[in-house]
C-alpha positions as CSV (number, residue, x, y, z in Angstrom):
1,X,0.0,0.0,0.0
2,X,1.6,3.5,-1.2
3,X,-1.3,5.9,-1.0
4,X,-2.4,6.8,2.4
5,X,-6.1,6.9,1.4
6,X,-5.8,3.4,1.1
7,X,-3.4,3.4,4.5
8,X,-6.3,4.7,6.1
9,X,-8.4,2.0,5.5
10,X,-6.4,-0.9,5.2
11,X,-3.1,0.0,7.0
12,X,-2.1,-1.8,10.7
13,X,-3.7,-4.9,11.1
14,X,-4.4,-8.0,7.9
15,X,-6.0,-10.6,9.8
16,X,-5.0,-14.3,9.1
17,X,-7.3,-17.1,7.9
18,X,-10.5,-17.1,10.4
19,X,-9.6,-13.8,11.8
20,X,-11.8,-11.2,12.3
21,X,-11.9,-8.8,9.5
22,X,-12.3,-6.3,11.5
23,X,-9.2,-5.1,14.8
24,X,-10.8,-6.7,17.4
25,X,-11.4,-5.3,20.7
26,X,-8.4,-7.3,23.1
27,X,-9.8,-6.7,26.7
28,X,-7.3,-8.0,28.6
29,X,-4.5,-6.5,30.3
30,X,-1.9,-9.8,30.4
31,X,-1.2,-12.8,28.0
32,X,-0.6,-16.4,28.6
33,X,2.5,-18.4,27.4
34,X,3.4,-22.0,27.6
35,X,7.2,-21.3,28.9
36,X,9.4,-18.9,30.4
37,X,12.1,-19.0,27.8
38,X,9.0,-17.2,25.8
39,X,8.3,-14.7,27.9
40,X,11.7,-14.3,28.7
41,X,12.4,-13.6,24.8
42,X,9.6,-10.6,25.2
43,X,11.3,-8.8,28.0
44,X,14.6,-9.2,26.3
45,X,13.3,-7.7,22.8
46,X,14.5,-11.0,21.0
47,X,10.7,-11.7,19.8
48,X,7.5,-9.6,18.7
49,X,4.5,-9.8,21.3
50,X,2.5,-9.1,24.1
51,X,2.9,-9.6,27.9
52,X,1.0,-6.4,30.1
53,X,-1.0,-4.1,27.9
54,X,0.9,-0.6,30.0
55,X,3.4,-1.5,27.2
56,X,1.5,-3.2,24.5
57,X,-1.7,-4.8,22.8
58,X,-3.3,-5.9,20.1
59,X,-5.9,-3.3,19.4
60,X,-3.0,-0.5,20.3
61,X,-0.4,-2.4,18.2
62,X,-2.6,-1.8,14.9
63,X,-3.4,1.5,15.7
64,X,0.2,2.5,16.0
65,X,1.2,0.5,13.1
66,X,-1.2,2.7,11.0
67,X,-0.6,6.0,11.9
68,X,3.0,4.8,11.8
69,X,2.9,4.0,8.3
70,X,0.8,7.1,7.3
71,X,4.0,8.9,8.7
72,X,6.5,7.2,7.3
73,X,8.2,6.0,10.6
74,X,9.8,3.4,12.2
75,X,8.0,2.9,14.6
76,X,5.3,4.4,16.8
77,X,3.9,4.8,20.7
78,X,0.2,5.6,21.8
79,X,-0.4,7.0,24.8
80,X,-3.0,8.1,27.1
81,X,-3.8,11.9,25.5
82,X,-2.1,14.3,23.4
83,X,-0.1,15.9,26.1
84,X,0.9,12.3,27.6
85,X,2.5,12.1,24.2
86,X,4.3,15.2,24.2
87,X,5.3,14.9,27.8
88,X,6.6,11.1,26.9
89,X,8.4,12.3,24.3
90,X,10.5,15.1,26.2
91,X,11.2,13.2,28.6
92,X,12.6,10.2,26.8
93,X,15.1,12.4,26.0
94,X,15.7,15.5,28.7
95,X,16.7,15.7,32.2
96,X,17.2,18.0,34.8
97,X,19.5,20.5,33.5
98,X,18.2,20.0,29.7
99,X,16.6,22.6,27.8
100,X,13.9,22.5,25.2
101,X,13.8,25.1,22.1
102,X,10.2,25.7,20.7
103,X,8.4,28.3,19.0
104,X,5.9,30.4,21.2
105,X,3.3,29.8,18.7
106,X,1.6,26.4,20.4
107,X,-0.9,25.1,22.2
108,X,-1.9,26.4,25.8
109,X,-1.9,23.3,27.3
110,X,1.6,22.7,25.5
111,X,3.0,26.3,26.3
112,X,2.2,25.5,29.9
113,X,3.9,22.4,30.5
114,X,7.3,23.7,29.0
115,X,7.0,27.1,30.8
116,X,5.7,26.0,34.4
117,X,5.5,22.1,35.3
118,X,8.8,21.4,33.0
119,X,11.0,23.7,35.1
120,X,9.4,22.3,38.5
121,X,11.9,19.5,37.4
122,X,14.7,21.2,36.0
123,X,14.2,21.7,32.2
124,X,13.9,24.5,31.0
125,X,12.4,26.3,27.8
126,X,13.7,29.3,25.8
127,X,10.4,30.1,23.2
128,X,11.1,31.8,20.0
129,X,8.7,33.6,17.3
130,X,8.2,31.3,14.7
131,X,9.0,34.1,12.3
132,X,12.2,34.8,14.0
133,X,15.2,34.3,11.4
134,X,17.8,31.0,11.6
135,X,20.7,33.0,13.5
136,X,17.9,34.0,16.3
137,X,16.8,30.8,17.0
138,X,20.2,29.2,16.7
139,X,21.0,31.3,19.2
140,X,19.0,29.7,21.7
141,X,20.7,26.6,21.3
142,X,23.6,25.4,23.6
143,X,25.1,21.7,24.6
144,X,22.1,20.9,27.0
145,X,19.6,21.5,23.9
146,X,17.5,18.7,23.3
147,X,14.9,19.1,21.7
148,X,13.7,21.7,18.9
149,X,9.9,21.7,19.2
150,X,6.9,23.3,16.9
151,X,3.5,22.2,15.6
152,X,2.5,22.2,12.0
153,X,-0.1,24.3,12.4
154,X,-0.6,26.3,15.7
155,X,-3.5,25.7,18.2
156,X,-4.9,28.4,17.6
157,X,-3.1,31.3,15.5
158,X,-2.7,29.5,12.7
159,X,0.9,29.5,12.4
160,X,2.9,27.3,9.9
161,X,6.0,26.0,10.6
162,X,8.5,26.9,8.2
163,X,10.4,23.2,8.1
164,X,13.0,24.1,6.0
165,X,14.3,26.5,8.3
166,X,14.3,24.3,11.6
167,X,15.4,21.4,10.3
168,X,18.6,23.5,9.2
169,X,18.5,24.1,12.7
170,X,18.2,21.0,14.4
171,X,20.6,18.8,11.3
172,X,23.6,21.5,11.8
173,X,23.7,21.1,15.9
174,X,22.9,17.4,15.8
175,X,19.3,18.3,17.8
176,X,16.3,16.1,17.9
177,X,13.6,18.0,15.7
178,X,9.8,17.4,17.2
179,X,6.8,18.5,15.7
180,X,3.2,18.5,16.8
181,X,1.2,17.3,13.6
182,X,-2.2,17.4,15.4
183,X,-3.9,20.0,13.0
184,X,-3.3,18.2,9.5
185,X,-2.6,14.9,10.7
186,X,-0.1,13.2,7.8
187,X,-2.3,13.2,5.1
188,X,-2.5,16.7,4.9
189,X,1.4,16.9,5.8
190,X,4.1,14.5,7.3
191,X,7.0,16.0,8.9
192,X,9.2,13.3,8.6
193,X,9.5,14.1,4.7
194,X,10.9,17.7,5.8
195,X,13.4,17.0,8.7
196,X,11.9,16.6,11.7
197,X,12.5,13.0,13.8
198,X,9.6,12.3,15.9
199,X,6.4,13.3,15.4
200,X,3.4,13.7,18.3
201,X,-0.5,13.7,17.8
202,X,-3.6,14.2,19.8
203,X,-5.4,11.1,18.5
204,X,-8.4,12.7,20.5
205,X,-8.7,15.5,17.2
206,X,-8.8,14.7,13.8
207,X,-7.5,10.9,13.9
208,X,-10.4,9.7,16.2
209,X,-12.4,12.9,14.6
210,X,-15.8,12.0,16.1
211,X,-14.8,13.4,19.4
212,X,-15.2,10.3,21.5
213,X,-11.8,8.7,22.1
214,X,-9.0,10.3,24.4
215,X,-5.5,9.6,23.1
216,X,-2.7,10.3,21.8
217,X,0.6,9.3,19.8
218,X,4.4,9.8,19.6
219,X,6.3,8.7,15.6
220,X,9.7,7.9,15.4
221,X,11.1,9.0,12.2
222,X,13.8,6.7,12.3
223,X,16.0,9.3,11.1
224,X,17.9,10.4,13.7
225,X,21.6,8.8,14.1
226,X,22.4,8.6,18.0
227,X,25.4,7.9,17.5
228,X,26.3,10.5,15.6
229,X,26.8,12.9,19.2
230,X,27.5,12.8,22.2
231,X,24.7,15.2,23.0
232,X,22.3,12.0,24.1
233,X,24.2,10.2,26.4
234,X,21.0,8.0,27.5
235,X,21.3,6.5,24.1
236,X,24.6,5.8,23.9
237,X,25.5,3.6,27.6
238,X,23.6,0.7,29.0
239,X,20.8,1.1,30.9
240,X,21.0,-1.1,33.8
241,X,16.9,-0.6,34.4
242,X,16.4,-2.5,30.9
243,X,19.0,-5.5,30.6
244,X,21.8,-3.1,29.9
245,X,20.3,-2.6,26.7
246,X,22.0,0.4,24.5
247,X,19.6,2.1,22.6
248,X,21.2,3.4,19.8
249,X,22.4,-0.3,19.4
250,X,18.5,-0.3,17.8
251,X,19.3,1.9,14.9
252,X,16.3,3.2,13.5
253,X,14.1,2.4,16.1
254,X,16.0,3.9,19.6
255,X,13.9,6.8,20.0
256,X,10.6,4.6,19.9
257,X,11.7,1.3,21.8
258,X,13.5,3.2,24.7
259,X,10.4,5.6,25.2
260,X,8.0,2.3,25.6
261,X,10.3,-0.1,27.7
262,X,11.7,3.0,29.6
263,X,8.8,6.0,30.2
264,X,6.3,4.2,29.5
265,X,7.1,1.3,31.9
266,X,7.7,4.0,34.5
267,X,4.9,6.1,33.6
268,X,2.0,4.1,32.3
269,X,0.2,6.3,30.0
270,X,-0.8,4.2,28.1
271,X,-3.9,4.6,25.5
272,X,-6.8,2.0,26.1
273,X,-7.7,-1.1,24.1
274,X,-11.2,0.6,23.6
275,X,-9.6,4.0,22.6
276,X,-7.6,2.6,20.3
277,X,-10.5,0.8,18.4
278,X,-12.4,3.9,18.3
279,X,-9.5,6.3,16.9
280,X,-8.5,3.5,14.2
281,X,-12.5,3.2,13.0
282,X,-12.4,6.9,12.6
283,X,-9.0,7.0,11.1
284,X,-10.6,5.1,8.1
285,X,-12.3,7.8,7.1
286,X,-9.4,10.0,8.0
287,X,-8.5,11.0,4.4
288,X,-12.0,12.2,2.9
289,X,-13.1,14.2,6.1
290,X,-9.4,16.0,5.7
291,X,-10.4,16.9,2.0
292,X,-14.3,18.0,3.5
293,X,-12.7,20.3,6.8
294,X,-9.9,21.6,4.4
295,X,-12.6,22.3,1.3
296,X,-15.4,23.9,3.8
297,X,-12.5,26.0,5.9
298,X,-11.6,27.5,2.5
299,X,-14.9,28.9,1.5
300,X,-16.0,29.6,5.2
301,X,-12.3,31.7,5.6
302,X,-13.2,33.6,2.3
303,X,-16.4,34.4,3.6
304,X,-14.9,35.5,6.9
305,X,-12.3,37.9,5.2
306,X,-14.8,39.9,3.6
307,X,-17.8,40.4,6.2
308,X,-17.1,44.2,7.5
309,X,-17.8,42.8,11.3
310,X,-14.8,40.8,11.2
311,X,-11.7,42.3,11.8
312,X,-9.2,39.7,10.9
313,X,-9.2,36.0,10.0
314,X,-5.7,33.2,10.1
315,X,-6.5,30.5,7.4
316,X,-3.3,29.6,5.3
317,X,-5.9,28.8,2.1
318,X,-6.3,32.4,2.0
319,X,-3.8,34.2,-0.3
320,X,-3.6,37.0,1.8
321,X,-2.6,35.2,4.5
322,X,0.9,35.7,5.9
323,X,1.7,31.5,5.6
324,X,0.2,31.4,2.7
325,X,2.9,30.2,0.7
326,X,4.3,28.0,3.1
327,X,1.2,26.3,3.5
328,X,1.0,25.6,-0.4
329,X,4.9,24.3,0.2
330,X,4.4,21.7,2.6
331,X,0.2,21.3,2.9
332,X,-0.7,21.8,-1.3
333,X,-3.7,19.2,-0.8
334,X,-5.7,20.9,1.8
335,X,-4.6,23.1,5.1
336,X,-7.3,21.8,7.5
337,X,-10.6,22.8,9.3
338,X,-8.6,25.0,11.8
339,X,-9.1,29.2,11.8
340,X,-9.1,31.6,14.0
341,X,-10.8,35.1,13.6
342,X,-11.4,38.7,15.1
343,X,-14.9,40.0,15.6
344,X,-15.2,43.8,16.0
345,X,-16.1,44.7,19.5
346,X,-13.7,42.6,21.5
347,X,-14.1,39.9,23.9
348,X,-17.6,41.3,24.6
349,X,-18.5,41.0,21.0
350,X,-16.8,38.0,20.9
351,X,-18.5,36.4,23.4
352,X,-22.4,37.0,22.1
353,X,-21.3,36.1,18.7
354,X,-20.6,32.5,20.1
355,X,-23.2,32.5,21.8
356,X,-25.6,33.4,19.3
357,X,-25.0,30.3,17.4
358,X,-27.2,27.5,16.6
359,X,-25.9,24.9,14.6
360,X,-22.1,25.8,15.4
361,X,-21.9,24.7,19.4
362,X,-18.9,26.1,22.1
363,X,-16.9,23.1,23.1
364,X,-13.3,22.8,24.7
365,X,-12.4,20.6,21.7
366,X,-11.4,20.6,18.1
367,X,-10.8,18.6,14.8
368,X,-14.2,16.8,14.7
369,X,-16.9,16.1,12.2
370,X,-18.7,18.7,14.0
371,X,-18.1,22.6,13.9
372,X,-17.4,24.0,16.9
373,X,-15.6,27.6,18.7
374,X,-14.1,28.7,21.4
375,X,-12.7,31.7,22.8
376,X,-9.0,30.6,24.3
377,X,-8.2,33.6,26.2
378,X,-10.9,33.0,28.8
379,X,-10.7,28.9,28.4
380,X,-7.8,26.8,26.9
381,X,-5.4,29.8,28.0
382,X,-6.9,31.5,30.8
383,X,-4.0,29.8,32.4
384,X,-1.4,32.2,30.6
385,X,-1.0,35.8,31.5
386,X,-1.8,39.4,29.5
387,X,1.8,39.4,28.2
388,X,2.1,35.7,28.2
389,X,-1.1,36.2,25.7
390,X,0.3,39.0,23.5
391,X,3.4,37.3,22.9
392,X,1.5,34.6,21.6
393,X,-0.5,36.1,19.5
394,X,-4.1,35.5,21.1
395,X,-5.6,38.9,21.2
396,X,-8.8,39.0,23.0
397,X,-11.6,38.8,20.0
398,X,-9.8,36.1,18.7
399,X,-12.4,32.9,18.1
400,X,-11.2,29.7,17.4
401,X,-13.3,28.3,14.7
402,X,-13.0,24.5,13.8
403,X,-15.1,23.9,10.9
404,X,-16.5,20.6,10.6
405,X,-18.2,18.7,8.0
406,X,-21.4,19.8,7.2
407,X,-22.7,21.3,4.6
408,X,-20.6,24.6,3.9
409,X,-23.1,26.5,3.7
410,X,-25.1,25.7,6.7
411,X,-22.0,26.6,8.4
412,X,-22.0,30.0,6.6
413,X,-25.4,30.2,7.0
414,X,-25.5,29.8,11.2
415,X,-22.3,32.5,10.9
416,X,-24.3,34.9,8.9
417,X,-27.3,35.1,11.6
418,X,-25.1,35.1,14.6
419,X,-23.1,38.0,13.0
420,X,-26.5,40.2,12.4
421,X,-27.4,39.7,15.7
422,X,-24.6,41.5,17.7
C-alpha cells in the first residue's frame, strides 16, 4: 500500500485465515505463554508480542502501526492523550538541566507544560517567534539543547511552521527536531518528509475525529543517528533498568523502543484497548473528512475575510494570508478545518457572537466532524498571563473556529445570523 487513502483504510492490522476482518477489541491486560524461555524472549526484545497491555496490545499495536505508516516511521507509541505524548516524548530524551527550544506559537496546554510544570523538574524552555530568522533561534541553542519543538499548524493562531528552516537548525547542531502534527494529521502533511524525527498527535482531534476517544501518539522517524553525538548520552550507555540494553544499538528504532520499555514502563500512560478501536474506526475515514474540513474552511475563511464585522481571519488557504505560501509548500492538498478570527467589538463581542450560534456549538475541543468555537483567552489559556497572551498572539476577540463537516453552507449560513445579531 503506497497511498495513504488506502493506508487509512487498510493499514495496521491483515488478519490471518479465520480472523476477524475487522481489529478486534483485546480486553485483557496480560497474555498467557506456555514457557518462560517465551516470555523471557519478550522482555529481552529477542521476539515480537504481548505480555501487560501498559506497554503493549493488540488493538493499540494496529493503531500504531497505521498511523505509523501514514507517517513514514519506524516505529510508533500511543499513549493516554495528546499531552501524555508530548510529555513522553520530552522526557525520553531530557533531564534535569536540559533545555527545550520551541516556538511560542503552540498550544496552551503545550506552552504550559514547558514554561511551568517542565522547570518544577529542571528543564527548561527558551520560546522563540516562529518568524524569527535561523541566526535568532540558533542562538537559543547550547550543549544541553535537546529538543527543537513546533506544531505544523498552531493551536490556535494558525501558524505554519517553516520546516525548512528548523530542520537546518536542528541537522547542523545534531538536535532532535519534534513536531506537533495534530492539526493536519499526515495526510494533509508528514514532517518526517521535511526533517523533523519524531512526530506527536492528539489522537483525540482529527484521527479519532468524532470526538469520542481520548489519546494520543508519539512517531519515530527513524532518522535520527544517535550515534552521531554525544549530546544524548542515555542513548549511547547501558541502561541497567532494561538489561543493559544500549539504545542506539537499535538503529532506526532507539527513539521509539526506549520511550515504551523506559517512560512508558515508569509512567503508564498508556492509550486504552477501547480508545484505540475507536481512533483507528475513525481513522478510516481519515482522508476524505481532511479533503471536506480543508474544502469547507476555505470557502467559510473567504467568507470571513470579507464580512465588515470581522476584523481579521488566520487560514493559510487564503492568499492573503501571511503563511500562505508555506502552507502551499508543505500542505498543497488541503490546510485543515482549523481558523481563527477577530470580531469587532472585542471579547464582549466575541462572546455574544458564540453565543448566538445555533448549529455551530462552544466546546473545549477541536478537529471533529462537527463545527465548533471557542474563545482561548478565557478557556484553553486563561492559564497564561496578559503578556504571556500577546506574545502569543491571542488577542482578546480572537475565536477559534473548527469547521466541521457539514454542509458549507449551513455553516456559513448559522455564521451569517449570529453576526446580524450582535
Amino acid at each position: 500500500m503506497k497511498n495513504l487513502d488506502t493506508i487509512c483504510v487498510q493499514g495496521g492490522y491483515t488478519p490471518k485465515s479465520g480472523e476477524p476482518r475487522v481489529v478486534p477489541i483485546v480486553q485483557s491486560t496480560t497474555y498467557a505463554y506456555e514457557t518462560a524461555g517465551e516470555m523471557a524472549d519478550l522482555f529481552d526484545l529477542k521476539a515480537d508480542g504481548y505480555f501487560y497491555t501498559r506497554l503493549a496490545n493488540p488493538t493499540v499495536d494496529a493503531f500504531e502501526k497505521k498511523l505509523c505508516q501514514l507517517d513514514g516511521g519506524s516505529c510508533a507509541v500511543a499513549t493516554a492523550s495528546g499531552m501524555s505524548a508530548t510529555l513522553l516524548a520530552i522526557l525520553n530524551i531530557c533531564g534535569a538541566g536540559d533545555n527545550i527550544v520551541s516556538s511560542r506559537a503552540i498550544y496552551g496546554g503545550s506552552y504550559n507544560l514547558f514554561s511551568v510544570t517542565l522547570p518544577k523538574y529542571g528543564i527548561k524552555c527558551r520560546f522563540f517567534d516562529p518568524d524569527a530568522s535561523k541566526e535568532e533561534i540558533e542562538a537559543l541553542v547550547d550543549e544541553r539543547t535537546k529538543v527543537i519543538f513546533a506544531e505544523t499548524v498552531a493551536n490556535p493562531t494558525i501558524v505554519v511552521t517553516d520546516f525548512e528552516k528548523l530542520s537546518r537548525i536542528a541537522k547542523e547542531n545534531k538536535v532532535i527536531f519534534m513536531v506537533d502534527n495534530t492539526l493536519v494529521t499526515p495526510v494533509l502533511c508528514r514532517p518526517l518528509d521535511f526533517g523533523a524525527n519524531v512526530v506527536v498527535y492528539s489522537s483525540s482531534k482529527y484521527l479519532d475525529g468524532h470526538a469520542v476517544a481520548l489519546g494520543g501518539c508519539i512517531v519515530d522517524g527513524g532518522n535520527f543517528d544517535f550515534t552521531a553525538t554525544n549530546r544524548y548520552e542515555e542513548f549511547l550507555k547501558p541502561d541497567e533498568s532494561y538489561h543493559g540494553l544500549v539504545y542506539a544499538s537499535l538503529g532506526k528504532t532507539a527513539f521509539g523502543v526506549k520511550c515504551r520499555v523506559q517512560m512508558m514502563r515508569d509512567l503508564g500512560a498508556m492509550m486504552s484497548p477501547q480508545n484505540a478501536f475507536l481512533t483507528n474506526l475513525g481513522m478510516e475515514t481519515l482522508a476524505l473528512r481532511m479533503e471536506r474540513h480543508s474544502e469547507n474552511a476555505k470557502k467559510v475563511a473567504e467568507y470571513l475575510s470579507k464580512h465588515p464585522q470581522v476584523e481579521w481571519v488566520k487560514h493559510p488557504s487564503l492568499e492573503s494570508d501571511p503563511y500562505h505560501a508555506l502552507a502551499m509548500k508543505y500542505m498543497p492538498k488541503g490546510q485543515g478545518g482549523m481558523m481563527s478570527f477577530g470580531v469587532k467589538g472585542g471579547s464582549q463581542k466575541a462572546s455574544e457572537f458564540m453565543e448566538k450560534l445555533n448549529m455551530i456549538t462552544i466546546v473545549t475541543h477541536v478537529a471533529d466532524a462537527r463545527s465548533c468555537v471557542l474563545h482561548p483567552a478565557s478557556t484553553t489559556h486563561r492559564q497564561l498571563s496578559s503578556a504571556d497572551l500577546e506574545a502569543i498572539g491571542i488577542a482578546d476577540n480572537l475565536i477559534r473556529l473548527s469547521v466541521g463537516i457539514e454542509n458549507s453552507q449551513d455553516i456559513i449560513d448559522d455564521i451569517e445570523q449570529a453576526l446580524a445579531s450582535i
